[in-house]
N, C-alpha and C positions, 0 to 999 in steps of 0.2 A: 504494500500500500504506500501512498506517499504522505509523506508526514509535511508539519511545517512548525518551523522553532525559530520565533523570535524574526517572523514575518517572511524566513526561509524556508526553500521548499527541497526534500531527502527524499532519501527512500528506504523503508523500510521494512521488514519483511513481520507480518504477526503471525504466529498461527493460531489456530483454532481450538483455543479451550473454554473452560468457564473459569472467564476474570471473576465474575461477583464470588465463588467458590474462592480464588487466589485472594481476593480482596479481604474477605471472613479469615481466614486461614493467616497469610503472611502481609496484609495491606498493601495497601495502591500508592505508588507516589503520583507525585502531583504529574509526572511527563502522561502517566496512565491514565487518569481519572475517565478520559473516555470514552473507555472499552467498556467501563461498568455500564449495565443498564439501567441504575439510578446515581444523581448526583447531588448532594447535600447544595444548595446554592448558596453561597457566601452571603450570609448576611449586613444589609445594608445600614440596621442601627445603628447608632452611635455605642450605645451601651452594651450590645452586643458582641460588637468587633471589640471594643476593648477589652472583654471577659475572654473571647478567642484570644486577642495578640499577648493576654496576661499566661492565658493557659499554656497556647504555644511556647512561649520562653519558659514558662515553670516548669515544663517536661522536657524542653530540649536541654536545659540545663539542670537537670536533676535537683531541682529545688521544693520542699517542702511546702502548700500552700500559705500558712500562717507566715516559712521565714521569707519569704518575696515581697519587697516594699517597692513602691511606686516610685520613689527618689534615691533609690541604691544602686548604683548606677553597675553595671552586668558585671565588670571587671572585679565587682568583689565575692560575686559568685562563681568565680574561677573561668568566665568566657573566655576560651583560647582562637587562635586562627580555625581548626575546625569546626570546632561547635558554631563559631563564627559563623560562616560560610552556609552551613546550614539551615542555621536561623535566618539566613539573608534570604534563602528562598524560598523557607518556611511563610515567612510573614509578607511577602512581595504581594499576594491580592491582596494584602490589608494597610501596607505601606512600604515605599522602597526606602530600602535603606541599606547602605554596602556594609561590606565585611570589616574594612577599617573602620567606617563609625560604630561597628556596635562595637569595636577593641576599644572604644575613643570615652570611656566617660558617658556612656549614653544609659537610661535606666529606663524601666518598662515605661512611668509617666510619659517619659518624651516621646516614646513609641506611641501610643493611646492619643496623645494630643495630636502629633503629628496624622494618626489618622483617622480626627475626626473634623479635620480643615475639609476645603473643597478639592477635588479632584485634582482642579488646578492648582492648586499651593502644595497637594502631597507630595513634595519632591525631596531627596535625601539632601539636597541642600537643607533645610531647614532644620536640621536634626544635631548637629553640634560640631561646633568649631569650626564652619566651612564660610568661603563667599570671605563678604569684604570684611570680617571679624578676623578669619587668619590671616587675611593682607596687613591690617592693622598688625597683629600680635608678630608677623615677620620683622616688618617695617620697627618696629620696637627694637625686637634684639638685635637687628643691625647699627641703632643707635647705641645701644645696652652695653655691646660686647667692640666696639669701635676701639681698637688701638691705642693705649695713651699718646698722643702726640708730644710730649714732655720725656717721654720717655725715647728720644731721639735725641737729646740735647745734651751729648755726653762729646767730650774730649775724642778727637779721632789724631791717632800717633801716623803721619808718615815713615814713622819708623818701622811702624809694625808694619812686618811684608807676612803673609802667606806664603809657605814655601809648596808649592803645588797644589791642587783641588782637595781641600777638606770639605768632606758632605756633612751633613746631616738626613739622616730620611729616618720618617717617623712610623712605623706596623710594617717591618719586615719581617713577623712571622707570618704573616700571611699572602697569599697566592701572588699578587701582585709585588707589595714588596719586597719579600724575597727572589724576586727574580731581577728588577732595580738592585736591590745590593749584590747579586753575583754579577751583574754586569760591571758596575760600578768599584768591584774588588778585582776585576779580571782589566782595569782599563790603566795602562800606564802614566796618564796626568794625573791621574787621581792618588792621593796620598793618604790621605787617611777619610775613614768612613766613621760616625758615631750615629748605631742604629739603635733608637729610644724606641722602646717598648714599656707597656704598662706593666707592672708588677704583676707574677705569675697568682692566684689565688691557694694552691697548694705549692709543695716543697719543692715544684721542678725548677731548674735553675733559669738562667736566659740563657744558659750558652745550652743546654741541654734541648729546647724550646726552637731554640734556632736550628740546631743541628735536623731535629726531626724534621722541622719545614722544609728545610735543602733536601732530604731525604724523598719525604714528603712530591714532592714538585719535582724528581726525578734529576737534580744539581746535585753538585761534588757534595758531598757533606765535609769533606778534609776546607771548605773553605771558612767552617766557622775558627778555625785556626790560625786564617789568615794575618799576620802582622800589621795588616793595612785595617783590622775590624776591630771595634772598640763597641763591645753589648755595654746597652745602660737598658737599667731597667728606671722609670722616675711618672711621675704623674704630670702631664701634659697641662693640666689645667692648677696645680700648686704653682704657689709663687716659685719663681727660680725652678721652676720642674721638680720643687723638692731635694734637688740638687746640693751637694758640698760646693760652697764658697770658691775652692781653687779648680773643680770639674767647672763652673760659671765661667770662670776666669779666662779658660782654657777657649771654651766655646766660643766667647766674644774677640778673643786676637787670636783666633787661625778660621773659621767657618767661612766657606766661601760658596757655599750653596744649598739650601736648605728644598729637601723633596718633603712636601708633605702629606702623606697618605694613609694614617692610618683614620678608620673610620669605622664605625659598624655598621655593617648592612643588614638591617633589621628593617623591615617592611609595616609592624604593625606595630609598633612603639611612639605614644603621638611625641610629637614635636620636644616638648620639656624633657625629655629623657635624652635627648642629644646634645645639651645645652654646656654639658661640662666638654664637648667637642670641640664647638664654638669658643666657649671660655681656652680651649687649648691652640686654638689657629689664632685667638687673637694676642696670647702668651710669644707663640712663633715670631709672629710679627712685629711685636715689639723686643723681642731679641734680636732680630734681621735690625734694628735702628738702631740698637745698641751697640752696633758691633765696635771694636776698637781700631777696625782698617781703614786705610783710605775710602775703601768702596765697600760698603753695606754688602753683604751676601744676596746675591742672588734666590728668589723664591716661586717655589714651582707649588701651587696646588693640585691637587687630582679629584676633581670632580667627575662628574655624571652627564652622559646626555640624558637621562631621565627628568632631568630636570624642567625639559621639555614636553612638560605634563601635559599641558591646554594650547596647542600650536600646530595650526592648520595642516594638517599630514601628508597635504598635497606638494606641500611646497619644502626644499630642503631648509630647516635649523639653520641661522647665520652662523658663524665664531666673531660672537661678540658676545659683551656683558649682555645679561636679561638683566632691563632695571624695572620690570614692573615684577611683584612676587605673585601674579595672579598666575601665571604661566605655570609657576611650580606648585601650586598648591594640587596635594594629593595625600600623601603621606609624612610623616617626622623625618624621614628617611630624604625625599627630596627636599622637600622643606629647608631643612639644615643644610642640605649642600648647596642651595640656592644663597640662606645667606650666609653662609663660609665665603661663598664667591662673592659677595657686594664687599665682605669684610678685608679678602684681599685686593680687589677694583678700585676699593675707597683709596687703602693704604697705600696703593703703589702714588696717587695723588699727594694724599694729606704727609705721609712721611719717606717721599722722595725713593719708595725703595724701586728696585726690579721684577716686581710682584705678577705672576701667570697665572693663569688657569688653563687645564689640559681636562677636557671635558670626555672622560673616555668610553666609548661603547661596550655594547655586551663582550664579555673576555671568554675564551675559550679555553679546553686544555690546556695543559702545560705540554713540553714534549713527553711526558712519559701519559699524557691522558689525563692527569690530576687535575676534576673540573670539580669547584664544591656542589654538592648534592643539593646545597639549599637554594641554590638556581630555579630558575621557574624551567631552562630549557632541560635541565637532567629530569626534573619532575615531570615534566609533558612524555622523554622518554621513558621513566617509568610506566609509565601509565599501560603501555603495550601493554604491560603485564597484568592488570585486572579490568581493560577498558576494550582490549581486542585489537584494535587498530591504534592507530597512528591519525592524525590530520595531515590532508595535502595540502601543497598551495593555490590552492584556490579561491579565487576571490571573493571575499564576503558580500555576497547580496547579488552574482553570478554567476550562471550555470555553466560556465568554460571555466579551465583553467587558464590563470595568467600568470606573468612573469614574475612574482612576485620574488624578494629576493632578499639575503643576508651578508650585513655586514660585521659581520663578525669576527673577531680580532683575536688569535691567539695569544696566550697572557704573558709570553715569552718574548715576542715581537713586539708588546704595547709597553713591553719594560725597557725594550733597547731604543725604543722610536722616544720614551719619555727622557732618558738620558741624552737624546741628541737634541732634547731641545731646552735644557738647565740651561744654557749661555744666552736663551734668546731675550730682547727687550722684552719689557711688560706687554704682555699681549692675551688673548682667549683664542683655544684651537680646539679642535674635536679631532676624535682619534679612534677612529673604525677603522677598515679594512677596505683599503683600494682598490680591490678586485674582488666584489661582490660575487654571489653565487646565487644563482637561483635556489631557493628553498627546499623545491624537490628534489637538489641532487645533494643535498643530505638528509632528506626526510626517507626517499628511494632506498640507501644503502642498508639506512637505520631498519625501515619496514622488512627490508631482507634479512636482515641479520636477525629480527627477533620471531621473523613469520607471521607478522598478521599485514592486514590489507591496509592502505592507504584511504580514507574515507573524506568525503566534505567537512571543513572546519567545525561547523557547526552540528553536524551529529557530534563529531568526537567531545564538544561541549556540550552536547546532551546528554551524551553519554557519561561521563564525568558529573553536573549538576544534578539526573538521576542517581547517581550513586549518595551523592550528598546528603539529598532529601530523604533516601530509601534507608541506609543503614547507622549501624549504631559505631557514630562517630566517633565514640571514647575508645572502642576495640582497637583503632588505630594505634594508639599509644605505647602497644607492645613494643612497636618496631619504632625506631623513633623516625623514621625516614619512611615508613610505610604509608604508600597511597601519599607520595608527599605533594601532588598536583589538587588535592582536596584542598590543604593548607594556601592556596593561591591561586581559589575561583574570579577572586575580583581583579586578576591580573590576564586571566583569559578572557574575560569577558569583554574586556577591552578592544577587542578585535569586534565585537557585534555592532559597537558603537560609530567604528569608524565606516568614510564613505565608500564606495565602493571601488574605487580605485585604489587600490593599494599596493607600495612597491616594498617596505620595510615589514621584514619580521610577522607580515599579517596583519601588522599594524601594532604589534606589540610592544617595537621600539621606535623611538621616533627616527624620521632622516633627516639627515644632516648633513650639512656642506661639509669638505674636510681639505679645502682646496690649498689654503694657507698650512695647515701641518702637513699634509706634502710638500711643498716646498722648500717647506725649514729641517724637515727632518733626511737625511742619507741614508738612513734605511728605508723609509717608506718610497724613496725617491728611488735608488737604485734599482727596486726591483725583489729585495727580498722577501717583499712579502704574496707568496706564492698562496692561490687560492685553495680554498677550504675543498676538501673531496674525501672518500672512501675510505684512504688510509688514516684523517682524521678519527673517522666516525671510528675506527678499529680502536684504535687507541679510549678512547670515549669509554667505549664499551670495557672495552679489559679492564679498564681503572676501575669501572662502576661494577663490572662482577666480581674482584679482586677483594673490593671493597666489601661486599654483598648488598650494595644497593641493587643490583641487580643479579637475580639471577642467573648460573651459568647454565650455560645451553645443554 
């Protein structure tokens, strides 16, 4: 028969039993409802639908009637990314409301209220912290967290020379920067490296933490030995980093370039939970004005094109500053990286420094395959495994396929192309991958390798928000990684939204110009970055079965 989901039209095969038996027996999700030959009609009361949208969250989150208050906002009833999710499409006839706001502070009240406006006003805008309130509340911390400008007005010795390239780069245990400091240790102007990391929360040391990442990411591990690498473990956002007096000392007469990237990529954490981040870019940056050289250190941010939340998808992303925050309003996640980027845009102005931003695309593998699993694309992969198929590229809202295409940037190559571009003036670049691929010639290898069929976008997202609705989301919790595309329906669904022309990701990630970081970079320039094919997707896989996120064959 042919189906149709979210104004698209599948096809779908049913056979012939008795749903109202299955209905009695194991329940109907809402994709099903109807097969049954009777259908409860969603009631139009006011008082009604709020006793439904009460009940639904009291069962979806295993809450006792009497403990559920109207003003206790979900997150202290333990709502996680899954239960999330499901609640979004639990309560969708009664009110839309995404999976980040119900993470966000939102409590049953605001739900009921919100659906008992008009048609026309039930929109998840109204529902908490969104719209011109978190423009405001960006537009704050960018004043809040603003650079001392006094803190520039220190003694500069032309005696003090730098005797060749001292770094700083900040979260090199992680994918990205770990692969910046093997580049960076492996380069001969470079003299010394100090890689600031957060304090471990158990016993393991930094240099042991390090070593596994190099391990980790498939690099020398003998490079944590390196004479040229100085581990600091210190707090980013404490005055002086928390830092001894004469390690201060040290940093201010020899640093000659500071990478800054560490960050946490966390999706459903609102906005205030990144704040100590901020507080730590604008720490950086008032040490870049401190410095004791003739010439302030040079500063490299590493932001997101995700930032590119609200911009017309037809048209490529400039490199340049976004100075409005309505652009980035989505998540705490882009949010903060938006304004990290005004914080370093301001500063390169207000305190004279060399201040960048390198706005970098989705990352891939490492060489050995090492891609994190909390990715949205390793999750879409998984999904083979209890969803059947795969999505192809085809365009949302037409019945051909089109060219749809990825630029996707392995995390090994956006570490060498970031290092060729520490020396450039103050500027904003984006940094994906020069030689695009169409979609299906790594959706194709991936569907061969795990054995199921390639399907329309939009089924494999019915297929998936059926699972949501239908089963018990807490069983997930065994595996901590299991069914991990449940945890990040509000980042698929993103694709339904957009228009039908679509050339990035499906729409998933935004396009971007990258015209100017070609240019300046010698790697992206000459040629080494060789398009994404088969032998990636190989690697992909080994990692992820090695790992047991996925299954071996």
């Amino acid at each position: 028969m042919w189906r149709h989901y979210n104004l698209q039209r599948f096809s779908r095969y049913v056979p012939n039993m008795d749903w109202d038996a299955q209905d009695r027996t194991h329940g109907m999700t809402m994709l099903g409802q109807h097969l049954l030959s009777s259908q409860e009609p969603i009631s139009t009361s006011s008082e009604s639908r709020g006793d439904q949208i009460t009940e639904i969250v009291r069962k979806t989150l295993n809450v006792a009637t009497n403990d559920l208050s109207d003003d206790t906002p979900l997150t202290a009833y333990g709502i996680d990314s899954l239960s999330a999710a499901r609640l979004s499409l639990l309560l969708r006839p009664y009110v839309e409301v995404s999976q980040l706001q119900l993470l966000a502070n939102v409590a049953v009240g605001d739900l009921v209220r919100r659906a008992s406006q008009a048609p026309a006003q039930n929109s998840s805008s109204g529902i908490a912290g969104t719209g011109p309130q978190k423009e405001q509340v960006m537009q704050d911390l960018v004043a809040q967290y603003a650079p001392n400008a006094h803190s520039s007005v220190v003694p500069r010795s032309a005696t003090v020379k730098s005797q060749g390239q001292t770094f700083i780069v900040t979260g090199t245990t992680g994918s990205l920067g770990c692969h910046i400091l093997s580049h960076l240790l492996c380069r001969d102007e470079v003299k010394l490296v100090y890689a600031l990391n957060r304090k471990s929360a158990g016993e393991t040391s930094i240099q042991e933490r390090q070593a596994a990442a190099f391990l980790n990411q498939g690099l020398a591990k003998s490079l944590v030995t390196s004479p040229k690498l100085v581990l600091v473990e210190c707090d980013l956002s404490a005055s002086d980093f928390g830092l001894e007096g004469p390690t201060i000392d040290e940093l201010l007469s020899s640093v000659t370039h500071i990478v800054h990237n560490a960050w946490t990529v966390d999706l459903y954490s609102p906005l205030e939970r990144f704040e100590s981040l901020l507080d730590g870019t604008r720490r950086l940056l008032e040490l870049a004005s401190r410095s004791r050289l003739p010439t302030p250190p040079s500063m490299l941010f590493v932001s997101t094109v995700a930032v590119y939340q609200d911009y017309d998808p037809t048209l490529p992303a400039p490199e340049e500053p976004v100075l409005s925050p309505e652009v980035a309003v989505q998540s705490g996640y882009t949010e903060s990286k938006w304004i990290a980027e005004r914080l370093v845009q301001t500063a390169a102005q207000s305190l004279s420094l060399n201040a960048s931003v390198i706005r970098v695309g989705l990352l891939t593998g490492s060489v050995n395959g090492s891609w994190d699993t909390n990715h949205w694309f390793p999750a879409l992969v998984q999904s083979a495994e209890y969803l059947g198929c795969l999505p192809e590229g085809q365009e949302v809202g037409a019945p051909h396929t089109c060219h749809c295409i990825v630029s996707w940037i392995p995390v090994d190559l956006a570490a060498a192309t970031i290092v060729d571009l520490c020396d450039i003036a103050a500027d904003t670049l984006h940094l994906v991958h020069p030689q695009p691929v169409r979609w299906n010639a790594i959706m194709e290898p991936l569907a061969s390798k795990l054995n199921v069929p390639l399907v329309p976008y939009v089924e494999w997202l019915a297929r998936l928000e059926s699972l949501a609705e239908d089963g018990d989301v807490h069983a997930t919790h065994a595996g901590k990684n299991d069914k991990a595309a449940l945890r990040l329906l509000y980042v698929y669904r993103k694709a339904l939204a957009m228009p039908e022309r679509l050339e990035e990701s499906m729409g998933l990630m935004p396009r971007v110009a990258m015209g100017k970081a070609v240019r300046m970079s010698r790697t992206l320039r000459e040629g080494s970055a060789q398009q994404l094919g088969p032998e990636d997707v190989d690697r992909w896989l080994s990692y992820w079965r090695v790992t047991g996120f996925i299954r071996s064959s």
